[in-house]
C-alpha positions as CSV (number, residue, x, y, z in Angstrom):
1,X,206.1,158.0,351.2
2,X,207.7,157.4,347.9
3,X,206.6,154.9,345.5
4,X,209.6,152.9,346.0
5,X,208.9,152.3,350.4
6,X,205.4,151.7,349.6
7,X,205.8,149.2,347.2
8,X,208.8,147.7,349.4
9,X,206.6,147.5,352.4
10,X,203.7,145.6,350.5
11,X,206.1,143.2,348.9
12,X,207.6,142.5,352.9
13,X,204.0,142.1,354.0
14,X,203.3,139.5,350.9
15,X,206.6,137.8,351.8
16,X,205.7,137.6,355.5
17,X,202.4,135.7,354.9
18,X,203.7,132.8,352.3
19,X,200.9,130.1,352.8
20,X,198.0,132.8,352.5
21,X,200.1,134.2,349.3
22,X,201.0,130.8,347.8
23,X,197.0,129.7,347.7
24,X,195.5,133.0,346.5
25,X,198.3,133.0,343.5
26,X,197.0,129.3,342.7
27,X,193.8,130.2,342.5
28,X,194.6,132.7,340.3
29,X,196.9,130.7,338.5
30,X,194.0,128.6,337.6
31,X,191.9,130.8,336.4
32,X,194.5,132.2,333.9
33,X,195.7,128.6,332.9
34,X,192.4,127.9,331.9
35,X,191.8,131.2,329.9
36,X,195.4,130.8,327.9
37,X,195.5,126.9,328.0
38,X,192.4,126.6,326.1
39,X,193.0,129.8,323.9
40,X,196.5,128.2,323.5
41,X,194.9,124.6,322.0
42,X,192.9,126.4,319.9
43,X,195.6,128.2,318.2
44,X,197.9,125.0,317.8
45,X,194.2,123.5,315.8
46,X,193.8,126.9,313.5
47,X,198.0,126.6,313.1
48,X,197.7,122.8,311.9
49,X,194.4,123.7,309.7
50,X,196.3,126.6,308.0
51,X,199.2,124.0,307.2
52,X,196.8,121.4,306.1
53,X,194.5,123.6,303.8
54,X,197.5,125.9,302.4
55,X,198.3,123.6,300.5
56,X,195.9,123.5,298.4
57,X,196.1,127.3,296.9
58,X,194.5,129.7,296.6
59,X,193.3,129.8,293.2
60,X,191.3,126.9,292.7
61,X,187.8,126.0,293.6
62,X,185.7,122.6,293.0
63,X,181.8,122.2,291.9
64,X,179.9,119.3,293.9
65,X,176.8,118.4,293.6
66,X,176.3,118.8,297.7
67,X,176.9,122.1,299.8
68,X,179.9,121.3,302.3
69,X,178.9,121.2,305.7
70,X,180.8,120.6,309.2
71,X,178.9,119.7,312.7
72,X,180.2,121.5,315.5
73,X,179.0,119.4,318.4
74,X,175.8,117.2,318.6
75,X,173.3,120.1,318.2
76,X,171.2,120.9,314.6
77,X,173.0,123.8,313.9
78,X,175.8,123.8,311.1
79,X,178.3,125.6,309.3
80,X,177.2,126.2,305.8
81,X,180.4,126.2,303.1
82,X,178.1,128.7,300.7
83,X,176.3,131.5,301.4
84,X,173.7,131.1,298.4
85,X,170.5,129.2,300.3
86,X,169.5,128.2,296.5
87,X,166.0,126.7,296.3
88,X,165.4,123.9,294.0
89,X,163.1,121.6,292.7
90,X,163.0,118.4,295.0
91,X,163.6,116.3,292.6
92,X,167.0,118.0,291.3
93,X,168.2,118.7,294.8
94,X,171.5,117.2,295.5
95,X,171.6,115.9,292.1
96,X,174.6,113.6,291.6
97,X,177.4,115.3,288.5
98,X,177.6,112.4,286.0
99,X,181.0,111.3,284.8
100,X,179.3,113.0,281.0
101,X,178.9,116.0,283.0
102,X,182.3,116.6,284.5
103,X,183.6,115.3,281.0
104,X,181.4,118.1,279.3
105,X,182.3,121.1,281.6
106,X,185.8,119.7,280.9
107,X,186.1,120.4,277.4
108,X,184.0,123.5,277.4
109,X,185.8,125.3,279.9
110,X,187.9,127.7,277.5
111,X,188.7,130.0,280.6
112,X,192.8,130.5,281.5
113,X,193.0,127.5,283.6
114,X,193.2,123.4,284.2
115,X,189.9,121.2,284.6
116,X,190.5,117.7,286.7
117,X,188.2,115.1,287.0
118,X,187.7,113.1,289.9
119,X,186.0,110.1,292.0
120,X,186.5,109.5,295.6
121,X,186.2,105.5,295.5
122,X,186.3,104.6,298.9
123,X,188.0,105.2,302.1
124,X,188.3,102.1,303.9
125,X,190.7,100.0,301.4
126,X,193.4,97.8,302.3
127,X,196.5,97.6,300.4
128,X,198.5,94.6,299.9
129,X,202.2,93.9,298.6
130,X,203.1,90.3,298.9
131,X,202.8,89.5,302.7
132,X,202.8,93.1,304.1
133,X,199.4,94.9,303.8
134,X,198.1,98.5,305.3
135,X,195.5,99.5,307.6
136,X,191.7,98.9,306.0
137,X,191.6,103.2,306.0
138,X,193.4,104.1,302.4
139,X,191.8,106.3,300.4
140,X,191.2,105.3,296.8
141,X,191.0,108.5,294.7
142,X,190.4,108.1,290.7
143,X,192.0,111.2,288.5
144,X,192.6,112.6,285.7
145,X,196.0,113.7,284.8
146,X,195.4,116.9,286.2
147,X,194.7,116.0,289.5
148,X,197.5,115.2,290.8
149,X,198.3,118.9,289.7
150,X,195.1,120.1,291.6
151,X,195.8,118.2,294.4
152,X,199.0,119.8,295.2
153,X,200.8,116.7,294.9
154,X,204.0,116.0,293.8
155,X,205.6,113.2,292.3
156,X,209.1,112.1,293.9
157,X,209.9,109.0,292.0
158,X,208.1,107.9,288.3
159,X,205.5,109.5,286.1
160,X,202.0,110.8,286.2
161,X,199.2,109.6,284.4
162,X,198.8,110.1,280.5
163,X,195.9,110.5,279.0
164,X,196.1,107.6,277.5
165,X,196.2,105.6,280.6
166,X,193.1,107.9,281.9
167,X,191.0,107.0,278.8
168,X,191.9,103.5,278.8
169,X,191.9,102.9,282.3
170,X,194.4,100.9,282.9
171,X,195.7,99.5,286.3
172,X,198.4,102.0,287.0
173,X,198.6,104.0,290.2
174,X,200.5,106.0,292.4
175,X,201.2,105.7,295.4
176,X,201.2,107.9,298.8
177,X,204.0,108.2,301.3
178,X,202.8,106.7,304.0
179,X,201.4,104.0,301.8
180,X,204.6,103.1,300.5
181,X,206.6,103.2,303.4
182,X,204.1,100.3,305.4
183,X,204.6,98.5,301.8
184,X,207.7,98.6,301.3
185,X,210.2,100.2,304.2
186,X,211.6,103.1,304.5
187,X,214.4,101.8,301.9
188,X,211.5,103.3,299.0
189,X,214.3,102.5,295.8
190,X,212.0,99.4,294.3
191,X,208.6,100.9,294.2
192,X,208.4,102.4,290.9
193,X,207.5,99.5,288.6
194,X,206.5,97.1,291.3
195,X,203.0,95.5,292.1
196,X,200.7,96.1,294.6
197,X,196.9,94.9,294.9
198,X,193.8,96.9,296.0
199,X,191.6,94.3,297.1
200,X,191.6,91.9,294.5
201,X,192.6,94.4,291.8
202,X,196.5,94.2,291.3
203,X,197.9,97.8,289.9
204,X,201.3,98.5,288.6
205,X,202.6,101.6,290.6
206,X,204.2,104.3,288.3
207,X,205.0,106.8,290.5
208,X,205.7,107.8,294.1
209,X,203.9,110.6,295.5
210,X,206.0,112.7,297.9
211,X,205.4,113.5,301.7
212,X,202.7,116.0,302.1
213,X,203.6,116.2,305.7
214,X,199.8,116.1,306.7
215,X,198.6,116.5,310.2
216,X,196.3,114.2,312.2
217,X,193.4,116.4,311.0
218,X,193.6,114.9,307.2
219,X,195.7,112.0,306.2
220,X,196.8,113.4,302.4
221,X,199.7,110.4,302.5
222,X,197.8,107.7,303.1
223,X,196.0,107.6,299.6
224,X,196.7,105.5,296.1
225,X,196.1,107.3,292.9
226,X,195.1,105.7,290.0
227,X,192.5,106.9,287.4
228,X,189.3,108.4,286.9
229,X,187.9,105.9,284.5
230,X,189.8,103.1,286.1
231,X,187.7,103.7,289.6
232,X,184.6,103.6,286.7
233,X,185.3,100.0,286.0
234,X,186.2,98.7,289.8
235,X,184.1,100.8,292.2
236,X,181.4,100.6,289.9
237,X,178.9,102.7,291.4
238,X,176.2,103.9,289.1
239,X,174.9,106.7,291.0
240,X,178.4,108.3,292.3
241,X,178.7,111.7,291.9
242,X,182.0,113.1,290.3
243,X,183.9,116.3,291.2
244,X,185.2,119.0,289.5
245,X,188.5,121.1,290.5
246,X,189.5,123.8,289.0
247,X,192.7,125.6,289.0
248,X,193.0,129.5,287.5
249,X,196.7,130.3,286.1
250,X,195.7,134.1,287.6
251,X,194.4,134.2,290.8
252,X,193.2,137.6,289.8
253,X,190.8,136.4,287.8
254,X,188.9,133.9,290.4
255,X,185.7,135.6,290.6
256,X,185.4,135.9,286.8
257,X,186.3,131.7,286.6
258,X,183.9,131.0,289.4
259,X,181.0,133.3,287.4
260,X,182.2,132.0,284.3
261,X,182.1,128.1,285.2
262,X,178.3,128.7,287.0
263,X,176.7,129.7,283.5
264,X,178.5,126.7,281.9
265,X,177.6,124.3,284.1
266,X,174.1,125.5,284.4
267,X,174.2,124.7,280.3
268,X,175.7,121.6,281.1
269,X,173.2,120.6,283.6
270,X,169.9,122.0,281.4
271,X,169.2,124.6,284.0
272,X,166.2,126.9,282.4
273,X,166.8,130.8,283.6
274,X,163.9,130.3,286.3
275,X,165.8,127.6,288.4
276,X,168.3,127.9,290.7
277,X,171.9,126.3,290.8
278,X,171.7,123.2,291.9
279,X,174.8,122.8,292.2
280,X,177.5,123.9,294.6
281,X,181.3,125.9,293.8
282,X,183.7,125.8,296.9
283,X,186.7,127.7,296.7
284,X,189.9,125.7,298.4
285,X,189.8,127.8,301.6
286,X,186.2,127.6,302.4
287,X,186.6,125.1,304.3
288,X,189.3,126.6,306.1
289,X,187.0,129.0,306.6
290,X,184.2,127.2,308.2
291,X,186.1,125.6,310.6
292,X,187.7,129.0,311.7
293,X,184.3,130.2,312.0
294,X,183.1,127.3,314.1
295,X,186.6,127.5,316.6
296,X,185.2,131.4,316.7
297,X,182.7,129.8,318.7
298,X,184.4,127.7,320.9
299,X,187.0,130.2,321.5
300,X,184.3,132.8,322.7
301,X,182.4,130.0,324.8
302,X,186.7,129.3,326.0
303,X,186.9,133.2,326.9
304,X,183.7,133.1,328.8
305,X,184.4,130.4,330.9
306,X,188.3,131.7,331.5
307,X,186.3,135.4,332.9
308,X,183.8,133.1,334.5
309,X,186.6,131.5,336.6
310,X,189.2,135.1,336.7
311,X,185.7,136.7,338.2
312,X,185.8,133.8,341.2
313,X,189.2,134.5,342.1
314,X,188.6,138.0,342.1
315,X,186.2,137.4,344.7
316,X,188.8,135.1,346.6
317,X,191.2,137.4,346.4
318,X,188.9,140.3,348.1
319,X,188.2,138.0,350.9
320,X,191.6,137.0,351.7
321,X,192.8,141.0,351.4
322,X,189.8,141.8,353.9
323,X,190.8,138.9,356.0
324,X,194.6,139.8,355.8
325,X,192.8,143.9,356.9
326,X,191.4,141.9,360.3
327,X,194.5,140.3,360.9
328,X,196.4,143.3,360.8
329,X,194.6,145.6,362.4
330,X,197.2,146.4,365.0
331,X,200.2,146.5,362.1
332,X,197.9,149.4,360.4
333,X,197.3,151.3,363.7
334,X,201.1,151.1,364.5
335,X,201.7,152.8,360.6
336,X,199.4,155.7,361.3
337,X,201.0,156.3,364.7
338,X,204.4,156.7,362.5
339,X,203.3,159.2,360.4
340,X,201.3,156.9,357.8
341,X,198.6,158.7,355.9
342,X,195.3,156.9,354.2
343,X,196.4,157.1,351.1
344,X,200.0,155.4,351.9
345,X,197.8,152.7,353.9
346,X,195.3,152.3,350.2
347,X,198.2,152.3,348.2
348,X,199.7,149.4,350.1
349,X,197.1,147.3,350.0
350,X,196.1,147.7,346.5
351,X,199.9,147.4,345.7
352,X,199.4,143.6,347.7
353,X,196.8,142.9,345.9
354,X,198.3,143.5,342.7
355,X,201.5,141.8,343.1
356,X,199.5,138.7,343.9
357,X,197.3,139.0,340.5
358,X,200.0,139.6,338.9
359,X,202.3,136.7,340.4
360,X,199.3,134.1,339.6
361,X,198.8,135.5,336.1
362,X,202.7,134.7,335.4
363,X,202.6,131.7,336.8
364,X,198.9,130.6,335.2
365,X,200.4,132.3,331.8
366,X,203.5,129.4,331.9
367,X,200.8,126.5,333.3
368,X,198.3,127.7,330.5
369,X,201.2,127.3,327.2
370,X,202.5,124.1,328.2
371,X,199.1,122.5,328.8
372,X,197.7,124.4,325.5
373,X,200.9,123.0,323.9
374,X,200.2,119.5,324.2
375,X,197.4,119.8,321.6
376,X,200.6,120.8,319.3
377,X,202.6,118.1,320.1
378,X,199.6,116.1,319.4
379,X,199.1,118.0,315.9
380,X,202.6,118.0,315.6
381,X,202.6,122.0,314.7
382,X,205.5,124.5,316.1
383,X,205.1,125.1,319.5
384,X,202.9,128.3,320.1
385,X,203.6,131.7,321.9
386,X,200.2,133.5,322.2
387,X,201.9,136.9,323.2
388,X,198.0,138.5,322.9
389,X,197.1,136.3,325.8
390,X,200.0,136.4,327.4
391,X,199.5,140.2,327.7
392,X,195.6,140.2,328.2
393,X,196.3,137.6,330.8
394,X,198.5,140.1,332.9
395,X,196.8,143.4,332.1
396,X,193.4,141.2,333.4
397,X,194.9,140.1,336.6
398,X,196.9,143.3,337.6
399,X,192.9,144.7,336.7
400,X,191.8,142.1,339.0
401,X,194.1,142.9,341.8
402,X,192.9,146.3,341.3
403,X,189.3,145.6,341.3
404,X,190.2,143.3,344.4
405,X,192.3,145.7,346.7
406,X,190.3,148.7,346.5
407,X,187.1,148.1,349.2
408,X,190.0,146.3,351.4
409,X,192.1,149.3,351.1
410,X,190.4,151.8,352.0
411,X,188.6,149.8,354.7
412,X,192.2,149.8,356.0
413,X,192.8,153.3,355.4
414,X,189.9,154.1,357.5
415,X,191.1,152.4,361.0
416,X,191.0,154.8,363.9
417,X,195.2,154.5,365.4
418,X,193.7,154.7,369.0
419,X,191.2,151.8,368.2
420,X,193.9,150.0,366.0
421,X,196.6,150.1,368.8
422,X,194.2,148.5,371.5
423,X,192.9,145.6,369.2
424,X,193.7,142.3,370.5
C-alpha cells in the first residue's frame, strides 16, 4: 500500500476512537506545556533583563569595595560577579572606599574616559510635595555630575548638576519619572523649579529625569538625584562605602581601562606588591551575566522535569496503543485476509501513534506560549515566540510517538489472520 492509504487508514482509525484519542493528546499536551511554558517564562525574564541591563553600556565598569553576589534559592551556593577568589588580609577584607578615595582615583585617572562618584543613601525614602507624598521605597542616590551620564540617564526638562552645586552641596535634585508623576500628575509642566522634601530635608528640583521604561526587575524611575557631597551632609554615615563608575570613550580599550584603574587604585588604597586587591571591578554586564548563568540552571532543572513528564506519556501512550492492538484484534485479522502485509500493519500503527504525539505536541506547544507569556505580561516585555522549542517540542513528540508505536506495531503485525478472525 502507498504511503498515502496507509496514512489515510491510521488517521480513520484515530478519528474512529475520539475519547481514547482526546486523553492520550492531553496527556501529551501536558507534558509539552510544561517543557515550553516554563522554557517560555524563562525567556520573557532573560528578554526583560537584557532591556534592563542594556542600558547601561557596554563600556563602563564600577570598583566596590564588595564582590557582587546573587542567591539563587535558599541553598549556600552563589553566583560570584568575579572570577578572581583574591585573598586578603582579614582586617582589609571588604574594606569600605572612602569618599578621599573615590575623590583620589578621580583625579588620577588620566585614562580616555569619565570618572563618577557616588553614594547610594538609602532605599526606603518617602517623598513629599505639599499634601501628595510617594511610597516609603525611593531610592536616594548622591552624584557627581557625571553620574547622571553613567547612569544612562537622561534629563527631559532642566539642568544637571554643576560642579559647583556638587562641591557645595547644595539641596538641588533631580527627579525620576515615576517620582514626579505621583508628585505632581501626569500634567509634569511645573516641576522644574519647584519644591519637594525628602524627609525633613526640602530640595529644589532642577531637572526632570526622563522615563527609563524599567521593568518590575529594577525600578530605575523611582529615584531622586541629588549630589554626592549633599548625601555626605544628610545621610551622614561615617563608614559608607562610595562607588566608582567608570565610563571608556572607546570600548576597545576596556581591558586596558580595567588593568589601568586596578594599579591606580591599588596606589590609592596603599596596597604593597605582596597583597591582593582588595577591591572589586565589575563591568556593567556582569550582572547580566550572573543572572543568565543562574536561569542556566533553572532552565536545565525546567528541561529535566519537561523529559521527566514527555517520558510518562510516552509510557501512556504505549499502553493505550497496545490496548487499542487488543481491541482490534479482529480489525487486524480482517486487513491481513485482504491482502495486508506486516509491514502495512507496523506502519499503521506507528503512523497512529505519531499523529497523536504530534497532535498533543501542537496543542501542548499553543497551552505552553500563552501560559509562559503571562510572565511577559507580568514583565511587561514583547510577547515571545520560542521557535527552538516550538520545533524541539514536535521533533520530541513525533520521536515519542515513534518510540511509543513500535513494540505495539509489530505486536500487531504479528497476529495470526485465522486466530485474529475467530477472536471474540
Amino acid at each position: 500500500m502507498r504511503f498515502r492509504d496507509i496514512f489515510s487508514l491510521a488517521y480513520r482509525s484515530i478519528s474512529a476512537n475520539r475519547l481514547r484519542t482526546g486523553l492520550t493528546v492531553l496527556i501529551i499536551a501536558f507534558g509539552i506545556m510544561a517543557l515550553v511554558g516554563i522554557l517560555t517564562a524563562i525567556d520573557s525574564i532573560k528578554g526583560s533583563l537584557y532591556n534592563s541591563f542594556a542600558s547601561m553600556g557596554a563600556n563602563s565598569f564600577s570598583i566596590r569595595n564588595r564582590e557582587m553576589m546573587i542567591r539563587m534559592g535558599g541553598g549556600d551556593k552563589a553566583t560570584k560577579g568575579n572570577k578572581r577568589t583574591a585573598k586578603v588580609k582579614a582586617s582589609n577584607r571588604n574594606k569600605r572606599i572612602s569618599f578621599d578615595e573615590a575623590v583620589e582615583f578621580k583625579n588620577r585617572f588620566t585614562f580616555p574616559a569619565v570618572v563618577s562618584i557616588s553614594f547610594n543613601a538609602t532605599g526606603a525614602a518617602t517623598v513629599y510635595k505639599e499634601d501628595k507624598k510617594t511610597n516609603p521605597n525611593v531610592q536616594v542616590i548622591g552624584g557627581d555630575e557625571n553620574y547622571v551620564r553613567l547612569s544612562n540617564y537622561t534629563i527631559e526638562k532642566g539642568r544637571n548638576f554643576t560642579e559647583a552645586e556638587v562641591t557645595s552641596g547644595h539641596n538641588v535634585a533631580l527627579l525620576g519619572h515615576d517620582v514626579a508623576v505621583k508628585l505632581f500628575g501626569r500634567n509634569l509642566k511645573n516641576v522644574v523649579n519647584n519644591t519637594i522634601r525628602v524627609g525633613d530635608v526640602r530640595y529644589r528640583v532642577i531637572g526632570l529625569l526622563a522615563a527609563k521604561g524599567s521593568s518590575n526587575i529594577m525600578s530605575a524611575d523611582n529615584i531622586v538625584l541629588t549630589t554626592v557631597n549633599n548625601t555626605r551632609r544628610i545621610f551622614n554615615r561615617p563608614n559608607a562605602s562610595y562607588q566608582i563608575g567608570v565610563s571608556v570613550n572607546n570600548v576597545g580599550q576596556m581591558d586596558a581601562a580595567v588593568a589601568e584603574a586596578t594599579g591606580l587604585f591599588r596606589i590609592v588604597r596603599h596596597l604593597e606588591l605582596r597583597e591582593d586587591d582588595n577591591f572589586y571591578i565589575s563591568k556593567s554586564d556582569s550582572l547580566a551575566e550572573m543572572l543568565f548563568s543562574s536561569l542556566g540552571t533553572v532552565t536545565f532543572a525546567a528541561a529535566i522535569i519537561g523529559f521527566i513528564t514527555l517520558f510518562g506519556s510516552a509510557i501512556g501512550l504505549m499502553n493505550i496503543m497496545l490496548v487499542s492492538v487488543a481491541e482490534r484484534t479482529r480489525e487486524i485479522g480482517v486487513n491481513k485476509a485482504l491482502g495486508a502485509t506486516a509491514p502495512t500493519i507496523r506502519k499503521q500503527f506507528i503512523y497512529e501513534a505519531i499523529i497523536i504525539s504530534v497532535l498533543g505536541g501542537l496543542l501542548g506547544v499553543i497551552m505552553g506560549m500563552i501560559v509562559g507569556n503571562l510572565m511577559s505580561l507580568v514583565l511587561g516585555t514583547s510577547f515571545v515566540v520560542p521557535w527552538l522549542w516550538i520545533t524541539m517540542g514536535i521533533l520530541l513528540c513525533a520521536s515519542v510517538g515513534l518510540i511509543s508505536g513500535i513494540y505495539p506495531a509489530i505486536k500487531a503485525s504479528r497476529l495470526d489472520p485465522i486466530v485474529a478472525l475467530r477472536y471474540e
